[in-house]
PDB file of N, CA, C and O in Angstrom:
ATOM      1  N   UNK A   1     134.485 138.702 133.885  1.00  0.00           N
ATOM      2  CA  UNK A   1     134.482 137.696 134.939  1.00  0.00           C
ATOM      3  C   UNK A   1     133.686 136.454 134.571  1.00  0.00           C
ATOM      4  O   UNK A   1     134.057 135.293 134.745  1.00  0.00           O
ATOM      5  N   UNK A   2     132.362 136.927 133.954  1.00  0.00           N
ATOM      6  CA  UNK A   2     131.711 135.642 133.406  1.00  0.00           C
ATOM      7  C   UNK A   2     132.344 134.464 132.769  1.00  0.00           C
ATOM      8  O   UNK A   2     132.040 133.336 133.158  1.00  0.00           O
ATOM      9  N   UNK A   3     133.592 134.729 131.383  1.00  0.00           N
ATOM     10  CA  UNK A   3     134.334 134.041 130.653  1.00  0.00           C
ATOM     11  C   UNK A   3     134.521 132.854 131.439  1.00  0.00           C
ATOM     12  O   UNK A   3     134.030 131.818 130.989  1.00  0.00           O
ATOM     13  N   UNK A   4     135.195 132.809 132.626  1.00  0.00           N
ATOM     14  CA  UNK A   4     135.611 131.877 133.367  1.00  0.00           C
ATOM     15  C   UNK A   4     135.497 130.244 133.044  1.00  0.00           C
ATOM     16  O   UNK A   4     136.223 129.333 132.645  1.00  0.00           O
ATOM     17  N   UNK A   5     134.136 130.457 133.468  1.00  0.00           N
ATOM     18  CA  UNK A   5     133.568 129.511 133.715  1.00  0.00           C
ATOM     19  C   UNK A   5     133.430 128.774 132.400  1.00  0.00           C
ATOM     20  O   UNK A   5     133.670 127.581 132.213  1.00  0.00           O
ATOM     21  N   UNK A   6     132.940 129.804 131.380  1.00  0.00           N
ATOM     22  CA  UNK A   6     132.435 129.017 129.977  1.00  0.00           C
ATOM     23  C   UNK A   6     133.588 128.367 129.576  1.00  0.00           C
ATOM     24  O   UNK A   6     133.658 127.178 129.262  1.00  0.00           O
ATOM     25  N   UNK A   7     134.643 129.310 129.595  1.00  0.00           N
ATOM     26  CA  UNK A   7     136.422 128.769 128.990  1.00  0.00           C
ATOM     27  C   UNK A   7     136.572 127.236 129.826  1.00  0.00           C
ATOM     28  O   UNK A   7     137.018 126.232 129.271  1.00  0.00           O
ATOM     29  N   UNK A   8     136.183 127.271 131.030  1.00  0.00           N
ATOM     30  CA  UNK A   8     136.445 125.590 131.533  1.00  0.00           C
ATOM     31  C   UNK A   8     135.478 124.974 131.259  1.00  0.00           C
ATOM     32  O   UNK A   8     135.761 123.836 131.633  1.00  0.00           O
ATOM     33  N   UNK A   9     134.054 124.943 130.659  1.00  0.00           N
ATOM     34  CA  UNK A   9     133.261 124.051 130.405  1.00  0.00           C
ATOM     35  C   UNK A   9     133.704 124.068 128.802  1.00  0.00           C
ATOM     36  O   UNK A   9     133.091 123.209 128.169  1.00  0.00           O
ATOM     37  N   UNK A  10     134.649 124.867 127.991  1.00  0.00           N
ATOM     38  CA  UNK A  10     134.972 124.190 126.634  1.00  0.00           C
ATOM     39  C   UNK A  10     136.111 123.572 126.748  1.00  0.00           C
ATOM     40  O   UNK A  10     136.410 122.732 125.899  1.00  0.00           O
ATOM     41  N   UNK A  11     137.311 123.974 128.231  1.00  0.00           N
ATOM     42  CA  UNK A  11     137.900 123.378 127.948  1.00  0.00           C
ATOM     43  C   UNK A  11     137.538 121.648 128.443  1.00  0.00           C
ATOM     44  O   UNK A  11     138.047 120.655 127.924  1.00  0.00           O
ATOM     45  N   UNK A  12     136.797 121.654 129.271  1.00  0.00           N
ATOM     46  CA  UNK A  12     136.253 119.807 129.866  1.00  0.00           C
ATOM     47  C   UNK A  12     135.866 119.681 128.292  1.00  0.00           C
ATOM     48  O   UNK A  12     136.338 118.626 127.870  1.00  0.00           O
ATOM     49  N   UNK A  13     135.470 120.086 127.716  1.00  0.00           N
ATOM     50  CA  UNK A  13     134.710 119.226 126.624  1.00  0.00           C
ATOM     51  C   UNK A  13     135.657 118.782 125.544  1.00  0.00           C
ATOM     52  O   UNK A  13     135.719 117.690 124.978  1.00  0.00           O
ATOM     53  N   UNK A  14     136.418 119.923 125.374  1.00  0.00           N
ATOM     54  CA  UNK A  14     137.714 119.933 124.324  1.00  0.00           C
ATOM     55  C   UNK A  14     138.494 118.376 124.600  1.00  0.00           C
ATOM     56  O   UNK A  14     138.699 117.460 123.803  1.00  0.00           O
ATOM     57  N   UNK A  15     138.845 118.504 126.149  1.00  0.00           N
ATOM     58  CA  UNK A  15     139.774 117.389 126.405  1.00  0.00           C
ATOM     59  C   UNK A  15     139.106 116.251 126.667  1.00  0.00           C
ATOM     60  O   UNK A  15     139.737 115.195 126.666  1.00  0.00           O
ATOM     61  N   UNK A  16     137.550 116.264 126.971  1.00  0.00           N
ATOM     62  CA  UNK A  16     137.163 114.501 127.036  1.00  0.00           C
ATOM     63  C   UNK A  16     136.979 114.259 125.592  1.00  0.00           C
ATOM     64  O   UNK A  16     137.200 113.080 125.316  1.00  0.00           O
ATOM     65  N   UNK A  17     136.635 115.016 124.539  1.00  0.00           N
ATOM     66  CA  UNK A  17     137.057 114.777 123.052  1.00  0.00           C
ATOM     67  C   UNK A  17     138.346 114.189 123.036  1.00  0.00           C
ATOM     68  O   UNK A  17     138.519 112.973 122.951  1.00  0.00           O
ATOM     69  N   UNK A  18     139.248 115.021 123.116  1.00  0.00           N
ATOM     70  CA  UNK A  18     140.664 114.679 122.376  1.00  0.00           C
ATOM     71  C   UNK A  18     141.050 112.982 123.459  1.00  0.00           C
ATOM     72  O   UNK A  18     141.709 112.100 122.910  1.00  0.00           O
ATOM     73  N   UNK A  19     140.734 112.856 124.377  1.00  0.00           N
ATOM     74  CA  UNK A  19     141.302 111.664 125.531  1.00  0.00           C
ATOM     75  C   UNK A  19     140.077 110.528 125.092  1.00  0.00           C
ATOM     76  O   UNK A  19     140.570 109.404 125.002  1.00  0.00           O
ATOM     77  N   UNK A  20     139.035 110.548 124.886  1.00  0.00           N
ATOM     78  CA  UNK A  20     137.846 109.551 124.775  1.00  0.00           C
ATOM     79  C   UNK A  20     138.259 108.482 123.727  1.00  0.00           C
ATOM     80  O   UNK A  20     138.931 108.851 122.763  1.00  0.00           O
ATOM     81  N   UNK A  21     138.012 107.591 123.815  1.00  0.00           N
ATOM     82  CA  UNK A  21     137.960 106.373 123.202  1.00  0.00           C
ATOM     83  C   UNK A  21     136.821 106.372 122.406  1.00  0.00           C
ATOM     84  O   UNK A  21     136.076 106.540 123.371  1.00  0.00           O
ATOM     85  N   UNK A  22     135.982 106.321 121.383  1.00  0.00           N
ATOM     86  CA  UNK A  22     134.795 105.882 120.800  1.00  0.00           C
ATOM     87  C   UNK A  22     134.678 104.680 120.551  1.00  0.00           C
ATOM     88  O   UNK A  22     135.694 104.139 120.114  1.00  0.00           O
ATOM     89  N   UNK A  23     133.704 104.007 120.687  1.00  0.00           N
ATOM     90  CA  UNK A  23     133.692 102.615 120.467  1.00  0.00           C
ATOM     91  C   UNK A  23     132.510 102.673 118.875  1.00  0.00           C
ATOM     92  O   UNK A  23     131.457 103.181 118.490  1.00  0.00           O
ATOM     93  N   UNK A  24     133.768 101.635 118.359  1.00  0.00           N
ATOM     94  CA  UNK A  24     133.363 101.567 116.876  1.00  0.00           C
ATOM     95  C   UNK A  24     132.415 100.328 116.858  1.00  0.00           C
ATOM     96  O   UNK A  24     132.699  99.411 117.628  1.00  0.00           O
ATOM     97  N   UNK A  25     131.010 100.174 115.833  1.00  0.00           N
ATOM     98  CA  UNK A  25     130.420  99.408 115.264  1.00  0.00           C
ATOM     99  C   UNK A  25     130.815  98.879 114.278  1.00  0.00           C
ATOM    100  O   UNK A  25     130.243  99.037 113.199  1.00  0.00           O
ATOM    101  N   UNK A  26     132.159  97.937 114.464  1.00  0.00           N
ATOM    102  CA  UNK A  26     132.784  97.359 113.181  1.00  0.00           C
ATOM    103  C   UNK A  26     131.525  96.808 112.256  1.00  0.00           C
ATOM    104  O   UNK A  26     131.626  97.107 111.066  1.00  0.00           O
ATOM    105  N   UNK A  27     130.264  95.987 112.659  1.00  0.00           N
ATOM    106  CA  UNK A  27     129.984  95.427 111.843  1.00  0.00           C
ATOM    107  C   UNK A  27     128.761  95.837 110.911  1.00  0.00           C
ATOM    108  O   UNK A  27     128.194  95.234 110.001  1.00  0.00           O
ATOM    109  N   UNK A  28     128.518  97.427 111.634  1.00  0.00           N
ATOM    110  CA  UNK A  28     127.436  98.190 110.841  1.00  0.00           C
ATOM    111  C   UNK A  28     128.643  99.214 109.611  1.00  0.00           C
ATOM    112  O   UNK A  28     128.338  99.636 108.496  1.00  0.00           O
ATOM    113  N   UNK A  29     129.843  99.342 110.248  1.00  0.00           N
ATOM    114  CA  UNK A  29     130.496  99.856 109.268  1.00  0.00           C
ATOM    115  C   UNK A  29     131.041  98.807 108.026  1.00  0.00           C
ATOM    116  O   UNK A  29     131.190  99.366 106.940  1.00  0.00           O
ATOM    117  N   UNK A  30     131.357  97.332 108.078  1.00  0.00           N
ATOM    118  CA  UNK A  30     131.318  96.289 107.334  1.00  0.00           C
ATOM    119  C   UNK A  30     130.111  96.542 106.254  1.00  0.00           C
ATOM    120  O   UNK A  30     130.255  96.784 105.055  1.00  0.00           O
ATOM    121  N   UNK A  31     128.953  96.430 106.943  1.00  0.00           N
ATOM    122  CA  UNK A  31     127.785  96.934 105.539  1.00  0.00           C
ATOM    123  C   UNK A  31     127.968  97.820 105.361  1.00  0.00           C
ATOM    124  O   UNK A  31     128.040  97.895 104.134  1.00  0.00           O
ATOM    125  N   UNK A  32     128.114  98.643 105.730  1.00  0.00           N
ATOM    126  CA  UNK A  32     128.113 100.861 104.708  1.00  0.00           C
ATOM    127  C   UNK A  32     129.277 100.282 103.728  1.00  0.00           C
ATOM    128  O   UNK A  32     128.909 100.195 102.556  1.00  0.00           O
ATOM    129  N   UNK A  33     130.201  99.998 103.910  1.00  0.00           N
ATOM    130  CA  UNK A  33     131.259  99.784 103.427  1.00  0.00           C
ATOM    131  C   UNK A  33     131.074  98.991 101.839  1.00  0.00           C
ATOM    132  O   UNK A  33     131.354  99.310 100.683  1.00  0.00           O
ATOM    133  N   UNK A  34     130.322  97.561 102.634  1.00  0.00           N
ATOM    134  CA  UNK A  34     130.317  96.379 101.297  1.00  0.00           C
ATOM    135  C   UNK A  34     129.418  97.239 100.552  1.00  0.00           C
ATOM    136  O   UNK A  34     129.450  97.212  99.322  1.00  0.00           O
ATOM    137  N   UNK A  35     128.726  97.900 101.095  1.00  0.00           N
ATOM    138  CA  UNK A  35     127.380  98.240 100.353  1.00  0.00           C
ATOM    139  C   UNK A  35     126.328  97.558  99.661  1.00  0.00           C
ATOM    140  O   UNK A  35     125.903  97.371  98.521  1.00  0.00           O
ATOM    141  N   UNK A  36     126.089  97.261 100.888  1.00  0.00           N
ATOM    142  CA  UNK A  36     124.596  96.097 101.241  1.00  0.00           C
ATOM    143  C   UNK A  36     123.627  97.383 100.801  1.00  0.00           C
ATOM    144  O   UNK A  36     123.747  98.591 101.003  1.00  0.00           O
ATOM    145  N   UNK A  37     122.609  96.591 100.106  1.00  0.00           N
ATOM    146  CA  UNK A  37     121.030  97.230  99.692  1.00  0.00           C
ATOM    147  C   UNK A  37     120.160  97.478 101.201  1.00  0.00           C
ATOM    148  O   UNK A  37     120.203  96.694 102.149  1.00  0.00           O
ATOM    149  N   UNK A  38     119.511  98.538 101.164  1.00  0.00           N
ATOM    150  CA  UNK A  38     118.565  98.905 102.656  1.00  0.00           C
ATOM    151  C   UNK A  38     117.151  99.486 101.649  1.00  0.00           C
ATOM    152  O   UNK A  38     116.926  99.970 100.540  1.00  0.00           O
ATOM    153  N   UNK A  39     116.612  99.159 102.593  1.00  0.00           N
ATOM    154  CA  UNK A  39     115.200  99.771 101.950  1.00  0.00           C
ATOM    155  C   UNK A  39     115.099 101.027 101.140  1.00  0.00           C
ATOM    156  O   UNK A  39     114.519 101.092 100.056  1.00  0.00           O
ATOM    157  N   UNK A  40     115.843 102.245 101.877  1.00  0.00           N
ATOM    158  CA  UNK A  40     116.129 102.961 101.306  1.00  0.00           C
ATOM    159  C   UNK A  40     116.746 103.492  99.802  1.00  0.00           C
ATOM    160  O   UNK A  40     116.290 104.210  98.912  1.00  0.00           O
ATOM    161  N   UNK A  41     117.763 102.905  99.958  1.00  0.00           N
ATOM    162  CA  UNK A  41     118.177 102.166  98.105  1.00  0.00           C
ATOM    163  C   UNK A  41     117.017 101.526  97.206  1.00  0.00           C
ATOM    164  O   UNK A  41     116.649 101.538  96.032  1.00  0.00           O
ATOM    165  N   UNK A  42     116.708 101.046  98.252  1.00  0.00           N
ATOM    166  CA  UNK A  42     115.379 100.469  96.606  1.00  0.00           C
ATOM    167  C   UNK A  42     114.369 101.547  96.677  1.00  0.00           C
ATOM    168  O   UNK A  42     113.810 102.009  95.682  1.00  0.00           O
ATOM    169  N   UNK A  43     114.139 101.961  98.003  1.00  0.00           N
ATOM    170  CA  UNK A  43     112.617 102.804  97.126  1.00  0.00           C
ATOM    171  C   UNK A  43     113.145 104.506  96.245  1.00  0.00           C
ATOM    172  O   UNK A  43     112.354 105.343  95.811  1.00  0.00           O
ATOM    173  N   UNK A  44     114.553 104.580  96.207  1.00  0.00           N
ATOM    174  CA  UNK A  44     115.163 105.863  95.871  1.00  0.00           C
ATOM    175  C   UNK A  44     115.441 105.104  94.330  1.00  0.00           C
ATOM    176  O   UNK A  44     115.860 105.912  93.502  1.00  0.00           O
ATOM    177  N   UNK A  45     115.343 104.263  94.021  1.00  0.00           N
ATOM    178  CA  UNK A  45     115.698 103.228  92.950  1.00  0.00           C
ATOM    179  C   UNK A  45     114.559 103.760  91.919  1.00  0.00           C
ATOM    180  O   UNK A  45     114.865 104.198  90.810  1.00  0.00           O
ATOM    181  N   UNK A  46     112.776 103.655  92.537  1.00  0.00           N
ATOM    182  CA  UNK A  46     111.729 103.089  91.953  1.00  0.00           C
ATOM    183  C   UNK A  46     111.187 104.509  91.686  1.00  0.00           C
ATOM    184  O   UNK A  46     110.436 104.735  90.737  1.00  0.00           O
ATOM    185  N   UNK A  47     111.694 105.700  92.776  1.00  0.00           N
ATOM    186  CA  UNK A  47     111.441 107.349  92.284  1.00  0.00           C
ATOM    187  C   UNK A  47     111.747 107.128  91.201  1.00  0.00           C
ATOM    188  O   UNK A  47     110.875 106.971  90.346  1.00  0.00           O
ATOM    189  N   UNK A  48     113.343 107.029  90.838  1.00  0.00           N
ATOM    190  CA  UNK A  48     114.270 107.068  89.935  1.00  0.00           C
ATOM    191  C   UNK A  48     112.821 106.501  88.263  1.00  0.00           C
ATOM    192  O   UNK A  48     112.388 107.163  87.320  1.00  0.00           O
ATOM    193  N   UNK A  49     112.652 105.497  88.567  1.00  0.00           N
ATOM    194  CA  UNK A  49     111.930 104.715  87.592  1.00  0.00           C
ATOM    195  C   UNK A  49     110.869 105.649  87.049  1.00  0.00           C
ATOM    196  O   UNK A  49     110.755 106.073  85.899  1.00  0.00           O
ATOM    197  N   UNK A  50     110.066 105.897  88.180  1.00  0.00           N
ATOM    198  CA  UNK A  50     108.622 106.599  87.662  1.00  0.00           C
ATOM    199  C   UNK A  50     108.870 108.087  87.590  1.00  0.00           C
ATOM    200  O   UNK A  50     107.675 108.382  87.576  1.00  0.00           O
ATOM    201  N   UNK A  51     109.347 109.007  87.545  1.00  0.00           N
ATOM    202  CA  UNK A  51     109.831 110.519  86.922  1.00  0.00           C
ATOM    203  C   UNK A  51     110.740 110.223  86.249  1.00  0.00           C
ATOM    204  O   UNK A  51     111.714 109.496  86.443  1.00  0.00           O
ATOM    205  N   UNK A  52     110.295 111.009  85.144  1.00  0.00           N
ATOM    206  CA  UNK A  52     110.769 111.372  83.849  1.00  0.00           C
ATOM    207  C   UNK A  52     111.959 112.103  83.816  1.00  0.00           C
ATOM    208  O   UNK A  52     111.842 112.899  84.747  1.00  0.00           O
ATOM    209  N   UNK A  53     113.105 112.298  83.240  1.00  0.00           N
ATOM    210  CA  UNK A  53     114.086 113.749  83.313  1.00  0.00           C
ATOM    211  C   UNK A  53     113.657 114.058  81.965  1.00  0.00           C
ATOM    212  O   UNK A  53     113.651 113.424  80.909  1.00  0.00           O
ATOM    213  N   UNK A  54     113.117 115.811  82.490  1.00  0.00           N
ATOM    214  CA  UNK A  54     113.040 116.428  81.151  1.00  0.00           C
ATOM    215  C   UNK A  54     114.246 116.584  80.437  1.00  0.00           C
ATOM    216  O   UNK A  54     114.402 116.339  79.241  1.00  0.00           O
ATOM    217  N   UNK A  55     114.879 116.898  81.032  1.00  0.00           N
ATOM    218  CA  UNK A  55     116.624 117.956  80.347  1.00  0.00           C
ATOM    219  C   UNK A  55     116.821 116.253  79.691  1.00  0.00           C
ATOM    220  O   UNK A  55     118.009 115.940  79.770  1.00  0.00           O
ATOM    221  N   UNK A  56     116.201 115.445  79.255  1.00  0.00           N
ATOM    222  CA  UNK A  56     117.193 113.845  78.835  1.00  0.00           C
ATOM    223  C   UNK A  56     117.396 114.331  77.112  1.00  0.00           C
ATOM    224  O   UNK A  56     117.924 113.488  76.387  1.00  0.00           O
ATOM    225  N   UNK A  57     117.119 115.217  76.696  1.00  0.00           N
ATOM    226  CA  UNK A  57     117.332 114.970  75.282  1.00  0.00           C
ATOM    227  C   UNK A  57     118.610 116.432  75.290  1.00  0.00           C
ATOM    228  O   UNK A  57     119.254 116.774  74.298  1.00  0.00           O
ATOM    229  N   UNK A  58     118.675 116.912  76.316  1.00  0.00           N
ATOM    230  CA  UNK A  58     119.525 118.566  75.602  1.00  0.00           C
ATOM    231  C   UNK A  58     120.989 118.443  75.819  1.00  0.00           C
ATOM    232  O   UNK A  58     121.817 119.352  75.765  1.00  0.00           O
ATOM    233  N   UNK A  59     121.258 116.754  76.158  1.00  0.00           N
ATOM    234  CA  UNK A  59     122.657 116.375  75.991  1.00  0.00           C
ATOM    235  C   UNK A  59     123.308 115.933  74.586  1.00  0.00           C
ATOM    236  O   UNK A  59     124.529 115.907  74.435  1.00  0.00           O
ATOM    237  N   UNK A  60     122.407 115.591  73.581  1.00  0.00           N
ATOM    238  CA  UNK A  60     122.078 115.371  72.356  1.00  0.00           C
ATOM    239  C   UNK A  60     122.477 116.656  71.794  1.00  0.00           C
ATOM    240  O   UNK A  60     123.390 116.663  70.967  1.00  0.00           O
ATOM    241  N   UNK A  61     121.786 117.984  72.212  1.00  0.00           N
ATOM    242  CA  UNK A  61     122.115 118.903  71.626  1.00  0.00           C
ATOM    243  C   UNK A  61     123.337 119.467  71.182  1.00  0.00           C
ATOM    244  O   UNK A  61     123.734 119.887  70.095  1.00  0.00           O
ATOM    245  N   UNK A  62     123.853 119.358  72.373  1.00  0.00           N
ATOM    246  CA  UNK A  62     125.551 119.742  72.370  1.00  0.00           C
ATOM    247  C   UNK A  62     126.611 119.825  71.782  1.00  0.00           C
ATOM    248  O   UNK A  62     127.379 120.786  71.748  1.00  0.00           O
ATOM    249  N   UNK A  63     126.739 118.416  71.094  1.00  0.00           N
ATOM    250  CA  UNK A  63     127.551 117.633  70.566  1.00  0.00           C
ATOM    251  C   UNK A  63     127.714 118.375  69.092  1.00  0.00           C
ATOM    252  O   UNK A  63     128.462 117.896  68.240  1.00  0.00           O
TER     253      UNK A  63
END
């Protein structure tokens, strides 16, 4: 008997999903897109700089 209820609160949710409109941020998706620099990019940049990769020589090996 419990089911009831839950089955109509997935189905309200199911269908204001599938019927809803989302409203898009054309112009924050314009930058993700162009791929504009964010702070983030540079300081993931400057990790990059200051650690070392050990494994850098055992591609050498391979060959």
């Amino acid at each position: 008997m419990g089911r009831g209820r839950a089955k109509a609160k997935q189905t309200k949710v199911a269908r204001e999903l599938k019927y809803s409109v989302p409203t898009t941020d054309f112009d924050a998706l314009q930058r993700e897109l162009s791929g504009s620099s964010s702070d983030e990019d540079n300081h993931r940049g400057e990790d990059e700089e200051r650690y070392e990769d050990p494994y850098d020589g055992y591609d050498d090996y391979r060959r």
